[in-house]
N, C-alpha and C positions, 0 to 999 in steps of 0.2 A: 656221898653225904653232903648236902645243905645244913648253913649256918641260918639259921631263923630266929625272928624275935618272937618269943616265949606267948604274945598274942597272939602269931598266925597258926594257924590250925595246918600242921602235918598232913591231912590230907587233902585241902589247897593244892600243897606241892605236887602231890600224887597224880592231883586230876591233870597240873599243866604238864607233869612228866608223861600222861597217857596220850592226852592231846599233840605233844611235840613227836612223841615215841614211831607215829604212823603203825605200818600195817608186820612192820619187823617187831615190834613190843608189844608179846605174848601177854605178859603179865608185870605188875610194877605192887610191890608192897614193905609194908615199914617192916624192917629186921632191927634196928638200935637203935636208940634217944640218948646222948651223952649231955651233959648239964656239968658246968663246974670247969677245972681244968684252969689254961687261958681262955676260955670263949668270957665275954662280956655277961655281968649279970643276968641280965636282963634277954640271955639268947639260948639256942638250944642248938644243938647238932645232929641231925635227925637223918638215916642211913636207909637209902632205899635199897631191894633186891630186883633187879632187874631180869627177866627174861623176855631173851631175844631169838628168830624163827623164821627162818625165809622158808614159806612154802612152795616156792617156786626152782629153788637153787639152791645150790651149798653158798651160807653166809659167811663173807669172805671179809679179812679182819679191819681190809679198806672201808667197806660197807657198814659194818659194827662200827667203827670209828668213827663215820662220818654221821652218822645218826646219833651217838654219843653227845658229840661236839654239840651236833643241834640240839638236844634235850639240856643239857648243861647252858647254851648260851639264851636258849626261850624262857628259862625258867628265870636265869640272873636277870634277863631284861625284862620279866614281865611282872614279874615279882620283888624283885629288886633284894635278894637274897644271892651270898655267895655259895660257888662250893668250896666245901673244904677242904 
């Protein structure tokens, strides 16, 4: 899940999580919206479902993780949104 301002359109994030995701991210879509809580008025917490898919190899948990990492650290920098 991303912490987003209540402006940015939820599937912004989608497109950079598809973009960052490469050729292992089958599919990426919105499963939660959380509003309220401690998040800041003004922000939303928006839960992607990720699937992932090496057609080539059994996907190995190093591999998942390392594409992870990169989808999580493209989106805080490109976007300037954290996860949560």
């Amino acid at each position: 899940a991303f912490v987003l301002p209540k402006s940015m359109k939820a599937q912004d994030v989608a497109q950079e999580i598809k973009k960052s995701g490469g050729a292992l991210l089958q599919s990426v879509e919105i499963f939660d919206v959380f509003e309220g809580g401690n998040l800041p008025a003004d922000h939303v917490s928006v839960a992607y479902k990720m699937i992932f898919q090496d057609m080539n190899e059994t996907l190995t948990e190093e591999k998942l993780a390392a594409t992870q990492n990169l989808i999580v650290s493209s989106v805080e920098k490109k976007l300037s949104v954290k996860v949560r």
